[in-house]
N, CA, C and O atoms as a GROMACS GRO file, in nm:
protein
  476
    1UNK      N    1  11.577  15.706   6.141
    1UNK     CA    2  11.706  15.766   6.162
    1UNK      C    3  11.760  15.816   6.028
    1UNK      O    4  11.746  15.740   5.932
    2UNK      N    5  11.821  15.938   6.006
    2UNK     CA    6  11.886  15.983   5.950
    2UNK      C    7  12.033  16.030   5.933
    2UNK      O    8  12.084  16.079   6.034
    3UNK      N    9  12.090  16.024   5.847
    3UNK     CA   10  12.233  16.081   5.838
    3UNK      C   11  12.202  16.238   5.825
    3UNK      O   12  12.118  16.273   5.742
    4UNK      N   13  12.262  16.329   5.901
    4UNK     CA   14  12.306  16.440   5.938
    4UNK      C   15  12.412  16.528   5.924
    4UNK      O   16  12.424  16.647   5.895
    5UNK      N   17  12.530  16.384   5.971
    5UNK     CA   18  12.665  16.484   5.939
    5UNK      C   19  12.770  16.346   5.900
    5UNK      O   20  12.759  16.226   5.924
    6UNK      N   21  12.867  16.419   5.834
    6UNK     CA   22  12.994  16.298   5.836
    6UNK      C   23  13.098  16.390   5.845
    6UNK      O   24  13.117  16.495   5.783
    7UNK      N   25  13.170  16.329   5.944
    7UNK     CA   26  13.307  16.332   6.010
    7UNK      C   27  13.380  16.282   5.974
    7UNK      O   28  13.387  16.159   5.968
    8UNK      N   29  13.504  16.404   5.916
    8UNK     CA   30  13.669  16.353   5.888
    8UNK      C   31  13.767  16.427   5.984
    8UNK      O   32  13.770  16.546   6.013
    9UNK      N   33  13.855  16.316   6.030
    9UNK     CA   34  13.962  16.376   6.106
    9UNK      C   35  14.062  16.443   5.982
    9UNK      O   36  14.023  16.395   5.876
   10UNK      N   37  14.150  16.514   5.964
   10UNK     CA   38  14.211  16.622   5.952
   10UNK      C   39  14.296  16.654   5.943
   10UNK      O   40  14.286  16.759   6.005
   11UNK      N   41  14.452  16.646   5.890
   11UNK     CA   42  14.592  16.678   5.983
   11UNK      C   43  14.615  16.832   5.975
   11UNK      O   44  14.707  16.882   6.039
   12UNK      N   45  14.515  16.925   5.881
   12UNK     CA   46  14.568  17.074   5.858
   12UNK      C   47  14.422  17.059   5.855
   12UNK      O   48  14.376  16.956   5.806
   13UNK      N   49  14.322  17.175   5.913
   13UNK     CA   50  14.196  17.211   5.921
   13UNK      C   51  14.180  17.321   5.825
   13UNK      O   52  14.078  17.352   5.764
   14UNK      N   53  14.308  17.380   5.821
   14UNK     CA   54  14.309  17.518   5.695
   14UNK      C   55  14.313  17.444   5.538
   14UNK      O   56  14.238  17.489   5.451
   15UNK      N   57  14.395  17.340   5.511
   15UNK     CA   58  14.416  17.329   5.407
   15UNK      C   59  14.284  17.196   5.363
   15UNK      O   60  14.269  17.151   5.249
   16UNK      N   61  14.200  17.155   5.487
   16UNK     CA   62  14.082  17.078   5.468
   16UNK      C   63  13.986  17.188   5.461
   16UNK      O   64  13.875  17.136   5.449
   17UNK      N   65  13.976  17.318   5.462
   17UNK     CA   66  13.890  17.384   5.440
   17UNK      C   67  13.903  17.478   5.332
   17UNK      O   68  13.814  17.548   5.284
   18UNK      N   69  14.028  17.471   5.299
   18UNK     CA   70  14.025  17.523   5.116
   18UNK      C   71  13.990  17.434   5.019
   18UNK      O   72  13.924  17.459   4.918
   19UNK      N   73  14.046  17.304   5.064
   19UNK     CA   74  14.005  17.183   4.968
   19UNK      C   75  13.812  17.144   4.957
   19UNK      O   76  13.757  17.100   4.856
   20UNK      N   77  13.757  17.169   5.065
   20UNK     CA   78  13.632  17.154   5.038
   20UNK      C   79  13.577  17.237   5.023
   20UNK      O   80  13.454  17.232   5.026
   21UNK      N   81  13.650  17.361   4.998
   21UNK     CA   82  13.533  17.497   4.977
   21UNK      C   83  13.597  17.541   4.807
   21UNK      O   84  13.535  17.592   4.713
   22UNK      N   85  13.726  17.503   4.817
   22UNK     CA   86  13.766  17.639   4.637
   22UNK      C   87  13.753  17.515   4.554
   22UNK      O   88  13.722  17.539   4.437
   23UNK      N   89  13.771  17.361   4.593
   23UNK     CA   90  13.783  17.218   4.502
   23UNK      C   91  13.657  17.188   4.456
   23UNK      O   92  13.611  17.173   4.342
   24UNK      N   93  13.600  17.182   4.592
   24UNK     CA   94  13.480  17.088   4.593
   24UNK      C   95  13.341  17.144   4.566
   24UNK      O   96  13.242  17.094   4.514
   25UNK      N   97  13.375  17.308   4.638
   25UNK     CA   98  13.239  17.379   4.608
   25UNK      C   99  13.151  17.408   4.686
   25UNK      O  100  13.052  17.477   4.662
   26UNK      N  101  13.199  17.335   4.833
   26UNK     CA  102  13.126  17.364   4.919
   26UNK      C  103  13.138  17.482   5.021
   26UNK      O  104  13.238  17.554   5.017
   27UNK      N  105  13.012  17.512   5.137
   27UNK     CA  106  13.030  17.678   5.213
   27UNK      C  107  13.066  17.604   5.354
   27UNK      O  108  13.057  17.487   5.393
   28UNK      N  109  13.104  17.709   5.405
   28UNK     CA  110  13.121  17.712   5.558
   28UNK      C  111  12.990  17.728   5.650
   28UNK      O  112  12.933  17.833   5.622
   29UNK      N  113  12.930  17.660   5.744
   29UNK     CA  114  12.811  17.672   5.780
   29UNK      C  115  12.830  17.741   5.900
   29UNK      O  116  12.756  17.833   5.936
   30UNK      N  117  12.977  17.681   5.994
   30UNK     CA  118  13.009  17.713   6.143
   30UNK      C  119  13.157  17.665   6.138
   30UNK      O  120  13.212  17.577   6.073
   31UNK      N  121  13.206  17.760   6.238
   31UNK     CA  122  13.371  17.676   6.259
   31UNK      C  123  13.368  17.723   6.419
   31UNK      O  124  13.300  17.805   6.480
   32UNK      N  125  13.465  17.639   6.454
   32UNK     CA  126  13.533  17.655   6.594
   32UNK      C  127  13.623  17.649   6.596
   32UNK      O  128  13.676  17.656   6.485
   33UNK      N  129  13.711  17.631   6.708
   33UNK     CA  130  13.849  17.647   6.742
   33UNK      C  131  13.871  17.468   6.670
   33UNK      O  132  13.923  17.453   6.559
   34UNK      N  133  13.836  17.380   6.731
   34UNK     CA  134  13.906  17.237   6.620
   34UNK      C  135  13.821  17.141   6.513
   34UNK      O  136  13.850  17.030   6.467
   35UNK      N  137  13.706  17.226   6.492
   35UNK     CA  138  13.642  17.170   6.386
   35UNK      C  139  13.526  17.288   6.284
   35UNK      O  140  13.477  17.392   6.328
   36UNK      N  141  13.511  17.244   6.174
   36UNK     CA  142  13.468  17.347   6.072
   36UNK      C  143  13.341  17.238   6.020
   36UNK      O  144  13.329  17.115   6.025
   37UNK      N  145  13.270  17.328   5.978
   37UNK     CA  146  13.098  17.256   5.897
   37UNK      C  147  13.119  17.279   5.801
   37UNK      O  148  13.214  17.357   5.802
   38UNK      N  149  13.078  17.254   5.674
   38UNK     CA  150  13.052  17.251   5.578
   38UNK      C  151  12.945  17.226   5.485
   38UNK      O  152  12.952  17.113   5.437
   39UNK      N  153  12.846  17.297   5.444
   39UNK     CA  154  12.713  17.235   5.384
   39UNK      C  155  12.739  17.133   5.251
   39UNK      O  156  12.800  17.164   5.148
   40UNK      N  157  12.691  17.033   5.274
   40UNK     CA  158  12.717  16.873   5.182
   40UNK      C  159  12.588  16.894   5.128
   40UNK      O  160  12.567  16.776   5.103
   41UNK      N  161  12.509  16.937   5.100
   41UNK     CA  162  12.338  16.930   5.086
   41UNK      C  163  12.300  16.880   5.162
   41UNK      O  164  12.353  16.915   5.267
   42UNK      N  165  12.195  16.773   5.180
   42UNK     CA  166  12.116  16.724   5.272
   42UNK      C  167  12.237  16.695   5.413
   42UNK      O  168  12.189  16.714   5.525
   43UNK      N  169  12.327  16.670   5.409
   43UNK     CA  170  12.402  16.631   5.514
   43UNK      C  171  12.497  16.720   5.547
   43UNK      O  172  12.526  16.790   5.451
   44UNK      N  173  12.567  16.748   5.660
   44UNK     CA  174  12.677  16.836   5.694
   44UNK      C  175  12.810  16.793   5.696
   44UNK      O  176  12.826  16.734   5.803
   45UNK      N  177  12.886  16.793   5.649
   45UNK     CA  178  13.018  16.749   5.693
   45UNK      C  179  13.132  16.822   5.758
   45UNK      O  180  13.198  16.910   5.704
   46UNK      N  181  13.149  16.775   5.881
   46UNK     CA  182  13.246  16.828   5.992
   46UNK      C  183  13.390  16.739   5.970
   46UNK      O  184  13.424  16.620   5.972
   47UNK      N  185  13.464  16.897   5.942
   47UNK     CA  186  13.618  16.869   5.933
   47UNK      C  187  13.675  16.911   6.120
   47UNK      O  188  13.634  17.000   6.195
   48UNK      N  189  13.782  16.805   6.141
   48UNK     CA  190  13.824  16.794   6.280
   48UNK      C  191  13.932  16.783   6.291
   48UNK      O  192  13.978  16.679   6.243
   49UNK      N  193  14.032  16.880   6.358
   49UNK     CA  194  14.152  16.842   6.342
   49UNK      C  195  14.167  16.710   6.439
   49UNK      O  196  14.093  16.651   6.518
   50UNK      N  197  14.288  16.696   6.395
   50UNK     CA  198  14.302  16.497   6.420
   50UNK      C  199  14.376  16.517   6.603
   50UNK      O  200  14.380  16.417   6.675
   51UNK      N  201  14.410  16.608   6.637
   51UNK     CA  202  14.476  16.634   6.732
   51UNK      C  203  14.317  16.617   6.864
   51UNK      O  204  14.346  16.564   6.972
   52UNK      N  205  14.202  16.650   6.850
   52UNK     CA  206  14.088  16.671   6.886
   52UNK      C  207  14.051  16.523   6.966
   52UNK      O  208  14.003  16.487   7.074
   53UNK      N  209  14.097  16.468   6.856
   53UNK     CA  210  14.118  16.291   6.960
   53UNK      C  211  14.239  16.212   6.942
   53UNK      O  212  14.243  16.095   6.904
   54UNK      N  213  14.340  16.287   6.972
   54UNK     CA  214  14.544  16.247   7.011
   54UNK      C  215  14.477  16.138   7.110
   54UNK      O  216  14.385  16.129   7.192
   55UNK      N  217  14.562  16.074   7.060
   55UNK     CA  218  14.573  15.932   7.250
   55UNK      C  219  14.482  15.828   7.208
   55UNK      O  220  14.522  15.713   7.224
   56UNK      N  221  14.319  15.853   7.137
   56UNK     CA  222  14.259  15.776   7.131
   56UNK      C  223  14.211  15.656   7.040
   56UNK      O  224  14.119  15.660   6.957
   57UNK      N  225  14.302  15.534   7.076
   57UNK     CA  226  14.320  15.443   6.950
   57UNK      C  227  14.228  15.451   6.863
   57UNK      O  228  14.259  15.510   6.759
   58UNK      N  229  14.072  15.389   6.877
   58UNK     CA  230  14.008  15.392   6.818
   58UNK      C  231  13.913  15.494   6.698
   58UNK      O  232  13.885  15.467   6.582
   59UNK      N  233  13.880  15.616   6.781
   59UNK     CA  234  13.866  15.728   6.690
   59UNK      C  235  13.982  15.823   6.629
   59UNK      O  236  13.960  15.905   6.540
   60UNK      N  237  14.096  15.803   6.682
   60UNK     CA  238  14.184  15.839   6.662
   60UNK      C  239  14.238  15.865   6.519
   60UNK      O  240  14.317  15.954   6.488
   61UNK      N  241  14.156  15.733   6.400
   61UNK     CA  242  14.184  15.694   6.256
   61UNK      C  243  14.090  15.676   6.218
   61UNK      O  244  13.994  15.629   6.278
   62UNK      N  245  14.100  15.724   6.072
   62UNK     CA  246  13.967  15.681   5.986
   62UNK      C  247  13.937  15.553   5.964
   62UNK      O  248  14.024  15.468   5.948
   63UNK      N  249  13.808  15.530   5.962
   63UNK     CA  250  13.741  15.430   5.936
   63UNK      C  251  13.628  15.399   5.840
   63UNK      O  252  13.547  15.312   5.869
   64UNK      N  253  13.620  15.476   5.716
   64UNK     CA  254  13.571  15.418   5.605
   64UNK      C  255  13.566  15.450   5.518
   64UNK      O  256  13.618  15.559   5.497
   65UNK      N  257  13.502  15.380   5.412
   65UNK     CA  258  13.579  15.389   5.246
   65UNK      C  259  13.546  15.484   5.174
   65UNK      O  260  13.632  15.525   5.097
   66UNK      N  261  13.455  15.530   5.174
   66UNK     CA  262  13.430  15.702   5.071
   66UNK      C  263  13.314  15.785   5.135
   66UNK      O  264  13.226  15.743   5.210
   67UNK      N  265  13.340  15.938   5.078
   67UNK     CA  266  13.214  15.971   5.071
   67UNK      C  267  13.159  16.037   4.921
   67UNK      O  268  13.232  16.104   4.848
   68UNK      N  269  13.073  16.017   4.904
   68UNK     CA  270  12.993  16.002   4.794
   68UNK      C  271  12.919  16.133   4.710
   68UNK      O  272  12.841  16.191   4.785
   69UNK      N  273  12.925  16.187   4.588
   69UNK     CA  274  12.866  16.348   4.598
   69UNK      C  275  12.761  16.249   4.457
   69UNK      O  276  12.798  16.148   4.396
   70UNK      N  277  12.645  16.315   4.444
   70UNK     CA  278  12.594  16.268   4.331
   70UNK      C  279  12.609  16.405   4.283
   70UNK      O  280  12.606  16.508   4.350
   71UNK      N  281  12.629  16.391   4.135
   71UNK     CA  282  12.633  16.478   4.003
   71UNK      C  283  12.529  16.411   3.871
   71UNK      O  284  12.500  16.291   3.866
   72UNK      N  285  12.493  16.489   3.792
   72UNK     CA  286  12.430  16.511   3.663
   72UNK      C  287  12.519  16.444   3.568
   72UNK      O  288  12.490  16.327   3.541
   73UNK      N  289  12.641  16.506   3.500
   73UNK     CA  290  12.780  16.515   3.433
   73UNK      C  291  12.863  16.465   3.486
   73UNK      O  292  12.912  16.533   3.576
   74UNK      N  293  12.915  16.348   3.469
   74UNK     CA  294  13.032  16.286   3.524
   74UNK      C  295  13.144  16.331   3.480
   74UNK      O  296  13.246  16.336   3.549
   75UNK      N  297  13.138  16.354   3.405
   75UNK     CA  298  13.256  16.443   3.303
   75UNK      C  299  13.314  16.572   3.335
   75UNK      O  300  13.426  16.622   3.349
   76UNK      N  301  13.205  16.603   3.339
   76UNK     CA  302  13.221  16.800   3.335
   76UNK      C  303  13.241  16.794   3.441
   76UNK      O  304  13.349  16.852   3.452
   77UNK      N  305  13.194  16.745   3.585
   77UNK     CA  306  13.234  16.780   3.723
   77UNK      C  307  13.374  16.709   3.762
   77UNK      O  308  13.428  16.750   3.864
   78UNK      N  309  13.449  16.589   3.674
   78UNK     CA  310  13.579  16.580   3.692
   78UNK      C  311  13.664  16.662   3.630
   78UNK      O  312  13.775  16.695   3.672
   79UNK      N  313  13.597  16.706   3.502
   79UNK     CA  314  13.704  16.850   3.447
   79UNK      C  315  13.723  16.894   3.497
   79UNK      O  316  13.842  16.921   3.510
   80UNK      N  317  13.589  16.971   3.612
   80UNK     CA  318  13.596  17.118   3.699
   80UNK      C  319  13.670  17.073   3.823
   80UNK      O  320  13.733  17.154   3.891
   81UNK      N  321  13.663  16.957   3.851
   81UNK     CA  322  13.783  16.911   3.998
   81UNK      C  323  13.916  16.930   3.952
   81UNK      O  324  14.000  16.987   4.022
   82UNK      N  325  13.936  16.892   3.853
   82UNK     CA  326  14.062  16.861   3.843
   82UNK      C  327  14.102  17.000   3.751
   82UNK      O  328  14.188  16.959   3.672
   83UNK      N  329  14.080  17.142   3.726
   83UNK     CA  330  14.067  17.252   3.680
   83UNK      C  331  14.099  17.304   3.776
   83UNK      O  332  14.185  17.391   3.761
   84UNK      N  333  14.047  17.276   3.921
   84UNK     CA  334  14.076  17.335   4.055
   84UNK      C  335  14.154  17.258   4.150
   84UNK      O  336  14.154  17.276   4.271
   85UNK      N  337  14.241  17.145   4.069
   85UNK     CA  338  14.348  17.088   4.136
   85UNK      C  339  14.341  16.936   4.191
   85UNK      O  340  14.436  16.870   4.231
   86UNK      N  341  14.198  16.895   4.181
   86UNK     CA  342  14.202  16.784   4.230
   86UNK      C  343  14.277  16.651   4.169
   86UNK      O  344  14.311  16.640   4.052
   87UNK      N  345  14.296  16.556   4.269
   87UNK     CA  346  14.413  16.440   4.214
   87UNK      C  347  14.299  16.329   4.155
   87UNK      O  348  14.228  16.294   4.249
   88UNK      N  349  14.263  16.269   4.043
   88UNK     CA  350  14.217  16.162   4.063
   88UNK      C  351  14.265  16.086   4.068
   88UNK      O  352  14.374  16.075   4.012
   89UNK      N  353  14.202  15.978   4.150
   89UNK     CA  354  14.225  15.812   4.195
   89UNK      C  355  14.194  15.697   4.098
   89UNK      O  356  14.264  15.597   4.082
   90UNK      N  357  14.071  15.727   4.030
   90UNK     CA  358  14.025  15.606   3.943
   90UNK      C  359  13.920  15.735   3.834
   90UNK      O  360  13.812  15.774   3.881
   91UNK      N  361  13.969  15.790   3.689
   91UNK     CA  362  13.900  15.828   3.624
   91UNK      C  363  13.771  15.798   3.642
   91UNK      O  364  13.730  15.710   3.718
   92UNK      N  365  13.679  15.895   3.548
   92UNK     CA  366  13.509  15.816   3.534
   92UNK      C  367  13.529  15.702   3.472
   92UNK      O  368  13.623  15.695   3.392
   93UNK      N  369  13.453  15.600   3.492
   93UNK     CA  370  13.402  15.492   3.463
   93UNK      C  371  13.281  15.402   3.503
   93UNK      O  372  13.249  15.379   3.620
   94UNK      N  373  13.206  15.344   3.374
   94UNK     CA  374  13.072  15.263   3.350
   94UNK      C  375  13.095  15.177   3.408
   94UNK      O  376  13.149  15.077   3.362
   95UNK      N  377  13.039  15.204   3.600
   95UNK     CA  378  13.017  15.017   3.675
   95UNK      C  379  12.920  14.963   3.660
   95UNK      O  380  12.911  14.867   3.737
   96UNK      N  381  12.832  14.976   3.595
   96UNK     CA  382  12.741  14.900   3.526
   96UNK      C  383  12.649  14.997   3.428
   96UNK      O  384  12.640  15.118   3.447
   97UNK      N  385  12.604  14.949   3.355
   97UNK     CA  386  12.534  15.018   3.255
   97UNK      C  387  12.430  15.149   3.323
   97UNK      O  388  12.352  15.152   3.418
   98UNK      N  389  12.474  15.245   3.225
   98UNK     CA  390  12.410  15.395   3.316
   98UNK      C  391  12.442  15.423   3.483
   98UNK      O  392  12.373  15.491   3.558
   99UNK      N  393  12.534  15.371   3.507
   99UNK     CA  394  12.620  15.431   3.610
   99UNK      C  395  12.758  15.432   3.638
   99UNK      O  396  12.840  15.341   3.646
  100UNK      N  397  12.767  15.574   3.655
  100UNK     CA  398  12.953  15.614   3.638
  100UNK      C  399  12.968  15.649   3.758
  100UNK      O  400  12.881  15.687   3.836
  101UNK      N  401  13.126  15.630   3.785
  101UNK     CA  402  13.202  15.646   3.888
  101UNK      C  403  13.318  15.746   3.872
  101UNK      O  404  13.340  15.789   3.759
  102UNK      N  405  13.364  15.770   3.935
  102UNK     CA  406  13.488  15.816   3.983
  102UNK      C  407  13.530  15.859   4.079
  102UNK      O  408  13.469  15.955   4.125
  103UNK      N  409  13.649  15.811   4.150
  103UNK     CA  410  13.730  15.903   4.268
  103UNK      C  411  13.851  15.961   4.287
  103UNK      O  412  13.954  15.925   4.231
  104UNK      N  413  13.842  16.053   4.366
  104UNK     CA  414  13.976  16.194   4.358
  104UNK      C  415  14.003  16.170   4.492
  104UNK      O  416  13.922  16.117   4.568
  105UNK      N  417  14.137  16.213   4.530
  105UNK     CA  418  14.210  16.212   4.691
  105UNK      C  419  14.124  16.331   4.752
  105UNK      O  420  14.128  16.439   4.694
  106UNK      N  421  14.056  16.319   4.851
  106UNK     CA  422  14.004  16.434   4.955
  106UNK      C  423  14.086  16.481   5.068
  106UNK      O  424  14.049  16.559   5.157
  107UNK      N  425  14.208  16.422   5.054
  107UNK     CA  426  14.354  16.479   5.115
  107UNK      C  427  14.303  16.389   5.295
  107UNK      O  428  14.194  16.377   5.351
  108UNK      N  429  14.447  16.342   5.334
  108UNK     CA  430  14.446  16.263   5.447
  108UNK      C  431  14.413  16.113   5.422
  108UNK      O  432  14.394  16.027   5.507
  109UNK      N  433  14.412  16.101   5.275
  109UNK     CA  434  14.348  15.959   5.269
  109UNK      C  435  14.221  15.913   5.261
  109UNK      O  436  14.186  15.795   5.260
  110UNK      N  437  14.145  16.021   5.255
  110UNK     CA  438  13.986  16.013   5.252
  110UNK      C  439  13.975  16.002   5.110
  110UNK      O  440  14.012  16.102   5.049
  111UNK      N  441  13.922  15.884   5.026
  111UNK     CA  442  13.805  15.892   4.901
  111UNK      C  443  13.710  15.930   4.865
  111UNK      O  444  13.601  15.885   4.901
  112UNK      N  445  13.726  16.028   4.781
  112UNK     CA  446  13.571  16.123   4.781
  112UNK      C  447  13.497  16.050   4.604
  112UNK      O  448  13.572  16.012   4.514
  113UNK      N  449  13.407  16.049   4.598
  113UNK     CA  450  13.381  15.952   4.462
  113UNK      C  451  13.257  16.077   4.412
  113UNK      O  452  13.198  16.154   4.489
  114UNK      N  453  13.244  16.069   4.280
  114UNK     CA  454  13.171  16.140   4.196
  114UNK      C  455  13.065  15.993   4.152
  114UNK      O  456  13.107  15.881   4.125
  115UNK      N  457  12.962  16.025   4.154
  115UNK     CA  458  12.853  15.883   4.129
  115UNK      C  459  12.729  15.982   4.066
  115UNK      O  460  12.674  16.076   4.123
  116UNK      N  461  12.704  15.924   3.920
  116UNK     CA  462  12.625  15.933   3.848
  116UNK      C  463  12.504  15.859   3.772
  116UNK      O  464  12.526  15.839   3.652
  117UNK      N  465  12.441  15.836   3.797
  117UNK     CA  466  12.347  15.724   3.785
  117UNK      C  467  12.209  15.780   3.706
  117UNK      O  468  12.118  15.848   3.753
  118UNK      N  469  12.223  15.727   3.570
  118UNK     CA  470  12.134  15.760   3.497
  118UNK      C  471  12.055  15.592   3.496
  118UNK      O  472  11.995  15.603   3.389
  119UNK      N  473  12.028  15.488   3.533
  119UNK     CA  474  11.979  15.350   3.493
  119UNK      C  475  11.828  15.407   3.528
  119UNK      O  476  11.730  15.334   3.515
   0.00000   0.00000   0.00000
């Protein structure tokens, strides 16, 4: 089994699709009327407006803690986020020797983390 796609619900589908395309860097693969693709590299990520599942407790809210981009430059790719507006959450930083972190707001409450791992 493989991962394929990851799903975020949404409250503006326009302003989740400037943020992952002029911020983040990523293309549009497909859109529809309440959800948009996005090429992640190996994986796809589908933005959904949150209205798509109104009523339904359970999918209704997000449910987990980040998603993850690997980079080269931990540095230079938080300059260039935050050059194009992004908020960070927790600067880069060494969680253990030869691997850096950092995370920026992916808007709605989603954690998007920059992970660099030279060990």
């Amino acid at each position: 089994m493989k991962i394929w796609k990851i799903a975020l619900l949404v409250e503006d589908l326009d302003a989740a699709e400037e943020f992952y395309t002029k911020v983040v860097g990523m293309e549009v693969t497909s859109r529809g009327p309440r959800s948009i693709y996005v090429d992640a590299g190996d994986v796809k990520l589908e933005l959904i407006k949150v209205e798509a599942f109104a009523g339904d407790e359970r999918l209704g809210k997000p449910g987990f803690h980040h998603l993850s981009f690997s980079v080269d430059d931990i540095a230079k790719e938080a300059e260039k986020l935050k050059q194009k507006g992004a908020e960070f959450i927790r600067e880069p930083f060494e969680r253990t020797k030869g691997l850096q972190l950092a995370f920026f707001d992916g808007l709605n409450g989603v954690n998007l983390q920059l992970f660099d791992d030279k060990r």
